[in-house]
C-alpha positions as a Markdown table, in Angstrom:
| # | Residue | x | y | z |
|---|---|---|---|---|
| 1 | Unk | 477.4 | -65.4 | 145.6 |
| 2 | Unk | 480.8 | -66.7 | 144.7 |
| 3 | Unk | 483.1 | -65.3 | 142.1 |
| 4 | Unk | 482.2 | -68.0 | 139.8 |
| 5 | Unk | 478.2 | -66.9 | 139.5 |
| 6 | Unk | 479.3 | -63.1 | 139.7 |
| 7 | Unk | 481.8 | -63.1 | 136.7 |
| 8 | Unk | 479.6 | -65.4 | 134.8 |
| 9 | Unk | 479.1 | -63.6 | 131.6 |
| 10 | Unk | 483.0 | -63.2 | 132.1 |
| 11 | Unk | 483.5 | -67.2 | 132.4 |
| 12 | Unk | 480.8 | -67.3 | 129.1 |
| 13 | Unk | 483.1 | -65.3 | 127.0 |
| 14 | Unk | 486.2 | -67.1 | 127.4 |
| 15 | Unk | 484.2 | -70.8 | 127.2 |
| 16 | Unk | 483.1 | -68.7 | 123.1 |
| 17 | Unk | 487.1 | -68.0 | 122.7 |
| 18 | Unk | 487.5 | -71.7 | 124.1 |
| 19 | Unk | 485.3 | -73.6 | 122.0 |
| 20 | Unk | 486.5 | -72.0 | 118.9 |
| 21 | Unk | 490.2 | -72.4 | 119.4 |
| 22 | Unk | 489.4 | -75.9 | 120.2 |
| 23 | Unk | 486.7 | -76.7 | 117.4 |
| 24 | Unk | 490.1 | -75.0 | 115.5 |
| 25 | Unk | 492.9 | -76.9 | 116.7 |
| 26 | Unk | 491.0 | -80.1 | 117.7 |
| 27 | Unk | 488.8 | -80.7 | 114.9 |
| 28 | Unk | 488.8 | -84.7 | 115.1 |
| 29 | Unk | 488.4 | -84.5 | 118.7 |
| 30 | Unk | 485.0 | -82.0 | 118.0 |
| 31 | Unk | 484.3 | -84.3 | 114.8 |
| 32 | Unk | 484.1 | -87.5 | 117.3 |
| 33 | Unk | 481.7 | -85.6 | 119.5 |
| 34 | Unk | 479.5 | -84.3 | 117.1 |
| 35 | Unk | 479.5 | -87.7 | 116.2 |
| 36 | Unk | 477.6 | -89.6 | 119.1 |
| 37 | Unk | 473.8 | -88.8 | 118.4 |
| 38 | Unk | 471.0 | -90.1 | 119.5 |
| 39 | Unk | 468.0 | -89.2 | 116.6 |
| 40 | Unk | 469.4 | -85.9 | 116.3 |
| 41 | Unk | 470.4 | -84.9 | 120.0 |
| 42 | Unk | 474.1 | -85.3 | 120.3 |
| 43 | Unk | 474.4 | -87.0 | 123.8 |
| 44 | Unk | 477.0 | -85.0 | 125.6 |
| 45 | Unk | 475.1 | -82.0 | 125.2 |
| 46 | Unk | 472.7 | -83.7 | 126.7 |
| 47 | Unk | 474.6 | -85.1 | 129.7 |
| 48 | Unk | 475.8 | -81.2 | 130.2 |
| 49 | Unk | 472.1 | -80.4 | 129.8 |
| 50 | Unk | 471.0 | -82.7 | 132.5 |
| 51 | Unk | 473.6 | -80.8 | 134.6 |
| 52 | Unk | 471.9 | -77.8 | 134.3 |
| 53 | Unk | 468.6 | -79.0 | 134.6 |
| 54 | Unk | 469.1 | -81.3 | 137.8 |
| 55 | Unk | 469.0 | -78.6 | 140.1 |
| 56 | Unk | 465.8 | -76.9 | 139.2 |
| 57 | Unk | 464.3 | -80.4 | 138.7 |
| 58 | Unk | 465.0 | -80.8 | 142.4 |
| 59 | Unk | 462.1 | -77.9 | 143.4 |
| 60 | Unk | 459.2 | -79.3 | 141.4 |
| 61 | Unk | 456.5 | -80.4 | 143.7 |
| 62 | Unk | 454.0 | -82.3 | 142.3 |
| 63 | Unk | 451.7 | -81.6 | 144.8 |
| 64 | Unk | 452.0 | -77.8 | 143.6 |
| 65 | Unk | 451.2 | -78.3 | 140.0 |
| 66 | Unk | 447.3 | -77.8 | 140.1 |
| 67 | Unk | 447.7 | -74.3 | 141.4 |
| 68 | Unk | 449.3 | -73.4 | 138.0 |
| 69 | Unk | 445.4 | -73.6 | 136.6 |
| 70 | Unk | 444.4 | -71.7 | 138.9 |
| 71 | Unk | 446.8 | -69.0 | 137.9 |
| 72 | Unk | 446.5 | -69.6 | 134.2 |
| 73 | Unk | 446.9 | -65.9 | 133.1 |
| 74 | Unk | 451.2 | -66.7 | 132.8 |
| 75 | Unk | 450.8 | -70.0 | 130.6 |
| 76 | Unk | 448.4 | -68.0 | 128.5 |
| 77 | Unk | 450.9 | -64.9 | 127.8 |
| 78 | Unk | 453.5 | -67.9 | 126.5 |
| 79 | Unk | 451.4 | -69.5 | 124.2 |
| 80 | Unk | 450.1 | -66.1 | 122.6 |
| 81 | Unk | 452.8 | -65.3 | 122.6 |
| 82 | Unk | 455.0 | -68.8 | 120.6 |
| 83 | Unk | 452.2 | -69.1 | 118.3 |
| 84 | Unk | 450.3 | -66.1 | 117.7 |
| 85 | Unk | 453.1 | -63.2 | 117.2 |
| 86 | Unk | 456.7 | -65.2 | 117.5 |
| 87 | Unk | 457.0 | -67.1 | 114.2 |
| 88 | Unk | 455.7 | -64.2 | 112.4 |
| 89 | Unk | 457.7 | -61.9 | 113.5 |
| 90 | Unk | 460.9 | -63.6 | 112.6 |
| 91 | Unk | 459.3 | -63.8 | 109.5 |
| 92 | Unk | 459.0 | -60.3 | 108.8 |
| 93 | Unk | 462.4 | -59.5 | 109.8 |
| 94 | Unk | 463.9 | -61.8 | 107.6 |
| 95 | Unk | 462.1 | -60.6 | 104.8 |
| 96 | Unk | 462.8 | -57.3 | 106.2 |
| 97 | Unk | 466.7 | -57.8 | 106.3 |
| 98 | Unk | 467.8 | -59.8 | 103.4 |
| 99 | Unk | 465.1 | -58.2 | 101.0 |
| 100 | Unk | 465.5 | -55.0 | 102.2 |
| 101 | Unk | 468.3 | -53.9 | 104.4 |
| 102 | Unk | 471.0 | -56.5 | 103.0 |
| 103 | Unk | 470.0 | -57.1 | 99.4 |
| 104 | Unk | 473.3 | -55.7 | 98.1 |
| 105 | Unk | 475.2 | -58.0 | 100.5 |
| 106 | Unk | 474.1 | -61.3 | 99.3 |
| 107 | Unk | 472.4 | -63.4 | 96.7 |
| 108 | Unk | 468.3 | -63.9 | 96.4 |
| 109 | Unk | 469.0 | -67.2 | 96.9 |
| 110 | Unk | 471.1 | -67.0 | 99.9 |
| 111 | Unk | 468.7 | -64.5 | 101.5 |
| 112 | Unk | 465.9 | -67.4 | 101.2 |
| 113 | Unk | 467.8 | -69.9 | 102.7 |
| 114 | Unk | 468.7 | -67.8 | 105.9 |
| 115 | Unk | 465.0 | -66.5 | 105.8 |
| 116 | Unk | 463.7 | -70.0 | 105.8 |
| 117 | Unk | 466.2 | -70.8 | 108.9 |
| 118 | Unk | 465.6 | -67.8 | 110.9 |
| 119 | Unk | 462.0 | -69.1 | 110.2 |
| 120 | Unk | 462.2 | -72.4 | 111.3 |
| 121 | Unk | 464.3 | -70.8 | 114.3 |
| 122 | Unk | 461.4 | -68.9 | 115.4 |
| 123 | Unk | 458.7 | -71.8 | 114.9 |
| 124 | Unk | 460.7 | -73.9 | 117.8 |
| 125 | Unk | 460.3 | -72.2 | 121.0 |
| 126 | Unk | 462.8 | -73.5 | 123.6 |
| 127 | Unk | 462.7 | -76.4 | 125.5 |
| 128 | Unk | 465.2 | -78.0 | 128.0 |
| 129 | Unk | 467.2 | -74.0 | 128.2 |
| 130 | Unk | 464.2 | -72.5 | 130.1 |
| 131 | Unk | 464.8 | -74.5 | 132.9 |
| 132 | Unk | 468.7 | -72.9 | 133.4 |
| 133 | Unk | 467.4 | -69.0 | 132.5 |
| 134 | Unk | 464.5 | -69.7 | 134.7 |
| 135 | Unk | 466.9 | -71.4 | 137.6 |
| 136 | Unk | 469.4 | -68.6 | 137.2 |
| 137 | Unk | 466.4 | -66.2 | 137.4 |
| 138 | Unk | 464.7 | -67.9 | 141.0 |
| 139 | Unk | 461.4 | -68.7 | 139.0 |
| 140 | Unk | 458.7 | -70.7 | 139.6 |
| 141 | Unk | 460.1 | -74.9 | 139.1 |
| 142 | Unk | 456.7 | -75.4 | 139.2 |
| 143 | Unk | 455.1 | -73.0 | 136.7 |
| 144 | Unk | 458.1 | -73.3 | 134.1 |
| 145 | Unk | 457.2 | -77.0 | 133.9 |
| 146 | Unk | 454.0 | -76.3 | 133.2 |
| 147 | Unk | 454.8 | -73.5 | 130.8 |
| 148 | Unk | 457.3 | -75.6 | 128.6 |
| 149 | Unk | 455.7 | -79.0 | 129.3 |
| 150 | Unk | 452.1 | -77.3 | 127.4 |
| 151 | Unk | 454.0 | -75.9 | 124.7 |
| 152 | Unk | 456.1 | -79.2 | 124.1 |
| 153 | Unk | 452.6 | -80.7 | 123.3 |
| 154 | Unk | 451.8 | -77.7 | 121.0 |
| 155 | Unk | 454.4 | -77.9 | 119.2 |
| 156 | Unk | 454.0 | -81.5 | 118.1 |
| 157 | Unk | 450.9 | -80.2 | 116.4 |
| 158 | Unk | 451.7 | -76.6 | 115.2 |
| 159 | Unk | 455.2 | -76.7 | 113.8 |
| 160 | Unk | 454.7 | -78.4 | 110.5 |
| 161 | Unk | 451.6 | -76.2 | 110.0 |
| 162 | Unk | 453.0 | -73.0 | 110.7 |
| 163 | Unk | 456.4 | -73.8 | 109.8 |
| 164 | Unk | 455.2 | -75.0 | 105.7 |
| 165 | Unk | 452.5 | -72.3 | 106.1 |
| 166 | Unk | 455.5 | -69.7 | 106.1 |
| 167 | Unk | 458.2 | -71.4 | 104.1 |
| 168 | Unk | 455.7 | -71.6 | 101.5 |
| 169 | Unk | 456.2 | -75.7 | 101.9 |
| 170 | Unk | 452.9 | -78.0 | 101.6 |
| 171 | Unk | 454.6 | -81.5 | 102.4 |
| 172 | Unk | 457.0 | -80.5 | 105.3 |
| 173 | Unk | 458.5 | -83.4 | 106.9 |
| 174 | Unk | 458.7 | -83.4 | 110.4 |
| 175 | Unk | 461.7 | -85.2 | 111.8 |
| 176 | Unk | 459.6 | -87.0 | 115.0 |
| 177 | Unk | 462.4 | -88.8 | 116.4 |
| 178 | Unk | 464.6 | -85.9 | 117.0 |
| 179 | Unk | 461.4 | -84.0 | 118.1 |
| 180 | Unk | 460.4 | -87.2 | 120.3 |
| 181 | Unk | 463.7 | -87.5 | 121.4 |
| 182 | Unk | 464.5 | -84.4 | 122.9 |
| 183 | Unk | 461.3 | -84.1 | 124.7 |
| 184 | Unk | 462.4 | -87.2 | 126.5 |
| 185 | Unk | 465.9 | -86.6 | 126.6 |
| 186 | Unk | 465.8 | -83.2 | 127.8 |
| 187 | Unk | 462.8 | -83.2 | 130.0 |
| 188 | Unk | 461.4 | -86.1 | 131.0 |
| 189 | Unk | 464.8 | -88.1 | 132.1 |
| 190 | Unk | 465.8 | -85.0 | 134.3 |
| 191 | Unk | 462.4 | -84.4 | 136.0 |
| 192 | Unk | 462.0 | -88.1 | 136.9 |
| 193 | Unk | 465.2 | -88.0 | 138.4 |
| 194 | Unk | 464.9 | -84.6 | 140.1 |
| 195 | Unk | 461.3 | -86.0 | 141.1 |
| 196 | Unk | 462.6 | -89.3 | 142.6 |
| 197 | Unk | 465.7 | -87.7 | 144.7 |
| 198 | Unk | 463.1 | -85.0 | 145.9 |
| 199 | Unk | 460.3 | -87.7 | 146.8 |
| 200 | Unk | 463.8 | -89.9 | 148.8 |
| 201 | Unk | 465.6 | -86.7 | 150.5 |
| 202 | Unk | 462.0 | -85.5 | 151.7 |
| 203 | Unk | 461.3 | -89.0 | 153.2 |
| 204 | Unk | 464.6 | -89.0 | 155.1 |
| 205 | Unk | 464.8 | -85.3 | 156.0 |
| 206 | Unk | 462.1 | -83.2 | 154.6 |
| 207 | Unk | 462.3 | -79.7 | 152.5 |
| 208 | Unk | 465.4 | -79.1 | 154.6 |
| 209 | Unk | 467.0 | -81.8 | 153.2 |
| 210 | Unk | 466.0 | -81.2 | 149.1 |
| 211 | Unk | 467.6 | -77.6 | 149.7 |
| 212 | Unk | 470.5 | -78.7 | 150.8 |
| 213 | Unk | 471.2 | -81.4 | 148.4 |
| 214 | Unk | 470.0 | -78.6 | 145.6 |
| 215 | Unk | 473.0 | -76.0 | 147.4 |
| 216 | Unk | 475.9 | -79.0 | 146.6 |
| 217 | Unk | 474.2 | -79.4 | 143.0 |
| 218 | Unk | 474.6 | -76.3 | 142.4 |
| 219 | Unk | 477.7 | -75.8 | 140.8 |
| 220 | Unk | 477.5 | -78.8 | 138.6 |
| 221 | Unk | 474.5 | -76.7 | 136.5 |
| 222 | Unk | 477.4 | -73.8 | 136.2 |
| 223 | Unk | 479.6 | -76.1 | 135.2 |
| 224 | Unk | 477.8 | -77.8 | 132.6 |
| 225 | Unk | 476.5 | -74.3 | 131.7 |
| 226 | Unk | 480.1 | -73.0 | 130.8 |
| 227 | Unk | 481.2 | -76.7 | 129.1 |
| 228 | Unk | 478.0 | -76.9 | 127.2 |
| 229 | Unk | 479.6 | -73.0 | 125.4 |
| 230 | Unk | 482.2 | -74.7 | 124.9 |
| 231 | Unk | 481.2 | -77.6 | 122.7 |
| 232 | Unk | 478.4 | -75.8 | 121.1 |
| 233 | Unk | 481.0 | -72.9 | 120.0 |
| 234 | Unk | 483.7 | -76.1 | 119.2 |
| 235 | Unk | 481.2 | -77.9 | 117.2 |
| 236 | Unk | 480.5 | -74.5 | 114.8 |
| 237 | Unk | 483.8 | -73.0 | 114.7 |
| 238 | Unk | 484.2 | -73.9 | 111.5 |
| 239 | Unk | 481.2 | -72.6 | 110.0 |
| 240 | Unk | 481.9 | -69.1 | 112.5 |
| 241 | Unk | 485.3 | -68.6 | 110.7 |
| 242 | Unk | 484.4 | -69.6 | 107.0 |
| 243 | Unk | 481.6 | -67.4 | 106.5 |
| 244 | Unk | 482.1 | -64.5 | 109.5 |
| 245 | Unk | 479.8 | -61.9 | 107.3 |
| 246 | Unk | 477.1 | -64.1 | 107.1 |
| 247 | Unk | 477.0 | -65.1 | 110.2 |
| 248 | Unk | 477.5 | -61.0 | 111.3 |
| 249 | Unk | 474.3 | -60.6 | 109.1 |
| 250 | Unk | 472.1 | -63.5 | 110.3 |
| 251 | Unk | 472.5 | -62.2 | 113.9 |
| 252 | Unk | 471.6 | -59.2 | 113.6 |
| 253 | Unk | 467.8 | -59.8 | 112.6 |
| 254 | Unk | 468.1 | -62.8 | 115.4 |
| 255 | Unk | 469.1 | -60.2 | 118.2 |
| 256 | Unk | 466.8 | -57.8 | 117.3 |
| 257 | Unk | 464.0 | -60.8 | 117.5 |
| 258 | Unk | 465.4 | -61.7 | 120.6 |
| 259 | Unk | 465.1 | -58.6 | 122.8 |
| 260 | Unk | 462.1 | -57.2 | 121.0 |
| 261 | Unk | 460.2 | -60.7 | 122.1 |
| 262 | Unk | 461.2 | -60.6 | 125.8 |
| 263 | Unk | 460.5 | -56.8 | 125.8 |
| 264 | Unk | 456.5 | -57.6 | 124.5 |
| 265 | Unk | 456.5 | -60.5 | 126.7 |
| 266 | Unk | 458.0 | -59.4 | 130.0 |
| 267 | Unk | 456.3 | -55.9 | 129.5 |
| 268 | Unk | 452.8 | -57.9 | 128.5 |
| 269 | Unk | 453.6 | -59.5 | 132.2 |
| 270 | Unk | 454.1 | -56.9 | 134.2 |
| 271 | Unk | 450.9 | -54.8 | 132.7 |
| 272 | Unk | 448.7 | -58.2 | 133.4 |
| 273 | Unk | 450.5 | -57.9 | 137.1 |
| 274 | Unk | 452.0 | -61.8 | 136.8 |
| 275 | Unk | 454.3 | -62.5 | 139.4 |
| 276 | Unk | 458.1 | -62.3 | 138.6 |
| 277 | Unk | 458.8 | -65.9 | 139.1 |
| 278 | Unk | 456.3 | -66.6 | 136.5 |
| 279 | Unk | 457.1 | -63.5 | 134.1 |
| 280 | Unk | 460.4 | -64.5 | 133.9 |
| 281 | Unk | 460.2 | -67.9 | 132.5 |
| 282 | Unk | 457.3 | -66.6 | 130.4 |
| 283 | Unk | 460.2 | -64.4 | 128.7 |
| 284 | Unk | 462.3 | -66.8 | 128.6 |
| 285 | Unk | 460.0 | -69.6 | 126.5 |
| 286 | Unk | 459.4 | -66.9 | 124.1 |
| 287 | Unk | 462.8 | -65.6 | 123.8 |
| 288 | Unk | 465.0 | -68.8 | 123.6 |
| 289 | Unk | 464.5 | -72.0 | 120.5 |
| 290 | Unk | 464.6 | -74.7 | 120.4 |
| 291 | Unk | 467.7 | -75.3 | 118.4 |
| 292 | Unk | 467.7 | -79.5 | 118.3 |
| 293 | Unk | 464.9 | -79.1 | 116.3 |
| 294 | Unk | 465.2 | -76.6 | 114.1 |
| 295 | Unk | 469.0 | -77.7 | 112.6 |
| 296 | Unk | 467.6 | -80.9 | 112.2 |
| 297 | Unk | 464.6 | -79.8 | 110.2 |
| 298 | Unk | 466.8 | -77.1 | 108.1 |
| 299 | Unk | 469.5 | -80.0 | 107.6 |
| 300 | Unk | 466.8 | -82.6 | 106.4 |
| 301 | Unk | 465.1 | -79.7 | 104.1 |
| 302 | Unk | 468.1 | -77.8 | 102.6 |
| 303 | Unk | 471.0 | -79.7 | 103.3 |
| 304 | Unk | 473.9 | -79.4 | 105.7 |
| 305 | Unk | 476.1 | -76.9 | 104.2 |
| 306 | Unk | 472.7 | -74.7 | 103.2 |
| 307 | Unk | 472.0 | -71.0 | 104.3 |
| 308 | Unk | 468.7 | -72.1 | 106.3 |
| 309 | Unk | 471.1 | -74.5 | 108.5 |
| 310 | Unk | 473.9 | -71.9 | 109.0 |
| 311 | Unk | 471.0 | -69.7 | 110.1 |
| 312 | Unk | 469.7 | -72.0 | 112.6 |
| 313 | Unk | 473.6 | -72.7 | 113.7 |
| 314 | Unk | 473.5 | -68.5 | 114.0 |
| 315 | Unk | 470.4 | -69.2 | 116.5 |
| 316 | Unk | 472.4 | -71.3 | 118.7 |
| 317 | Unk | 475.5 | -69.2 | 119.1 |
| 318 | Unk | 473.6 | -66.0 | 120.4 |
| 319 | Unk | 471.1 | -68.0 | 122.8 |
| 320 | Unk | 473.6 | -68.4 | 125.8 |
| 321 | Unk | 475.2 | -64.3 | 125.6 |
| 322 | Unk | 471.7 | -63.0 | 124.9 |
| 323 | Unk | 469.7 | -65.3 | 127.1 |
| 324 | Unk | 473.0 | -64.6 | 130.2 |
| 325 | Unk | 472.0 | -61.0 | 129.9 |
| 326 | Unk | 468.2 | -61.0 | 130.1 |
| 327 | Unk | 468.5 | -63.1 | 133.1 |
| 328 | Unk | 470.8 | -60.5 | 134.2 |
| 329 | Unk | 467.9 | -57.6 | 133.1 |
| 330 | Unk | 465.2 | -60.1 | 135.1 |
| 331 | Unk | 466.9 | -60.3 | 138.3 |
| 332 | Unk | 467.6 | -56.3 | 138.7 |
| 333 | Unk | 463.9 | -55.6 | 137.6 |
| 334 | Unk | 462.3 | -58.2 | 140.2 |
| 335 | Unk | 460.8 | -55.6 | 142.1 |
| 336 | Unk | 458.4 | -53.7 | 138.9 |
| 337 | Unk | 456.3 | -57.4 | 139.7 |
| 338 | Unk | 454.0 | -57.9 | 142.6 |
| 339 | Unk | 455.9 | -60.2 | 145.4 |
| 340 | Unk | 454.5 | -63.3 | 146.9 |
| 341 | Unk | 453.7 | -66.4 | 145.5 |
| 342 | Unk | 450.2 | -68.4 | 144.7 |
| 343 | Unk | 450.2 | -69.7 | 148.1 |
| 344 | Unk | 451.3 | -66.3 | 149.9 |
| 345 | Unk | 454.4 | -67.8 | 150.8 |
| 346 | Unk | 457.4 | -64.9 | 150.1 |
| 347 | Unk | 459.5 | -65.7 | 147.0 |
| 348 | Unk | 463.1 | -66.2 | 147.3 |
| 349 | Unk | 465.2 | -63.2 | 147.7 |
| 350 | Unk | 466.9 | -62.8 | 143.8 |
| 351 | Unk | 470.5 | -63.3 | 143.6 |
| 352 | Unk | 472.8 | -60.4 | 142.3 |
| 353 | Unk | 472.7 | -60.4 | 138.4 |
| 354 | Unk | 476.2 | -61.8 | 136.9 |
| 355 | Unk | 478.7 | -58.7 | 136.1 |
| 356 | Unk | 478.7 | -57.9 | 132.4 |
| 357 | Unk | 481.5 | -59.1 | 130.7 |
């Protein structure tokens, strides 16, 4: 492993510092960014998404994905775990924080609003960011697909529901382009593409071959992993120096979400005896949101400069640190899972976790 991947939480922390002194200094440059959307999705975080992606796009095999049902036990755990315990949990600990804990630090109506985005927050499990914590991690291409392609389909169905059942909201409006759009954007463009070079290097040179061009690829997902920090940190540095308590108080309830979730669901994994490559992901999905969706729901609802859409803006700036050091947890616990894989092959060996920063 190269110096790069090992002081990757180290590369993370100056790509924060970097997209806030740019967000700072630049702000028509981040203004123009921010500015090319496509319903919702802001396309050079998707290019920089695609970048990540690519690589773990590469090891789907489509001839591999009907073994996933006959391992269903993983996919199971995720969507317990999404629908059944992970929106009401972040729920409680809103309620919990700015009812309770924080009621002397700001308004009743200001503790609704970040209640109602911390909500929505946790109604949106992730999407198109499993894919890099589950590359970095050596999961299972093919089981992660599976995992986040079932719970895309879910969602279309159970986030209006359960998002107006707990916002207390009978005519929630679901914003389906963005929702539409991300799906494709963020995982069917790159798995066609990772599926088509696969299906062409395999013709020419066999499995040899897709590893080979997935070693060269390699670094582009780091890159676009550090530049995508940057931009996400450059597009909300505003709102990170303009209301720094807020924000301080919004993360704590997220971080304790966080962890707690990928603690119930990598500990729920390990006591069911599910492989690591499928554990892992399983975590992941739970742990991550899917932030597109979310901001543009809390946007659309309460308004851009609202509590609920600095909450969800809170969600996004403590995915990458938080979701860099589970990976981290992941790979130096691989061996509390069974090894092997579905088809007895023996998994990959797990790279050394990135050094903290």
């Amino acid at each position: 492993m190269g110096i790069f991947e090992r002081f990757l939480s180290v590369w993370i922390a100056l790509a924060i510092l970097g997209g806030i002194l740019l967000g700072t200094l630049f702000p028509g440059l981040v203004e123009t960014i921010d500015g090319l959307e496509l319903h919702g999705v802001n396309l050079v975080v998707a290019v920089l998404i695609w970048a990540m992606i690519y690589p773990m796009m590469l090891k789907v095999d489509p001839g591999c994905l009907a073994d996933v049902g006959r391992k269903p036990k993983g996919l199971v755990l995720t969507l317990v775990v999404n629908w059944l315990i992970k929106p009401f949990t972040m729920a409680a600990l809103g309620v919990l924080f700015f009812r309770v804990f924080f009621a002397d630090l700001v308004s009743p109506e200001d503790a609704n609003q970040y209640i109602a985005g911390m909500i929505l927050l946790g109604v949106a499990p992730c999407t198109a960011m499993v894919f890099v914590w589950s590359h970095l991690a050596r999961g299972d291409a093919n089981y992660t697909l599976v995992q986040v392609s079932v719970n895309d389909l879910i969602l279309i169905f159970a986030f209006a529901p359960i998002a107006a059942l707990l916002l207390g909201i009978t005519d929630l409006v679901v914003p389906w382009p963005v929702l539409v759009a991300s799906v494709v954007i963020f995982v069917v463009v790159p798995l066609v593409a990772g599926l088509l070079t696969r299906s062409r290097l395999v013709r020419k040179g066999g499995p040899e071959a897709v590893d080979a061009f997935a070693v060269r690829t390699k670094p582009w997902s780091m890159i676009g992993l550090i530049l995508t920090v940057v931009l996400l940190f450059g597009l909300q540095a505003e709102s990170i120096l303009a209301n720094p308590l807020p924000v301080l108080l919004i993360a704590i309830p997220l971080l304790i979400q966080s962890y707690g979730i990928f603690a119930l669901t990598y500990g729920a994994a390990r006591a069911l005896k599910l492989r690591h490559e499928v554990a892992a992901p399983a975590g992941f999905i739970g742990t991550s949101n899917f932030f597109e969706l979310a901001v543009a729901v809390a946007i659309s609802l309460f308004g851009m400069s609202s509590g609920a859409a600095l909450a969800t803006v809170v969600g996004v700036l403590i995915e990458v640190p938080v979701m860099l050091s589970l990976v981290a947890f992941a790979n130096r616990t691989r061996h509390w899972f069974p090894s092997g894989s579905d088809n007895g092959a023996s998994p990959d060996p797990a790279p050394p976790a990135p050094e903290t920063a």
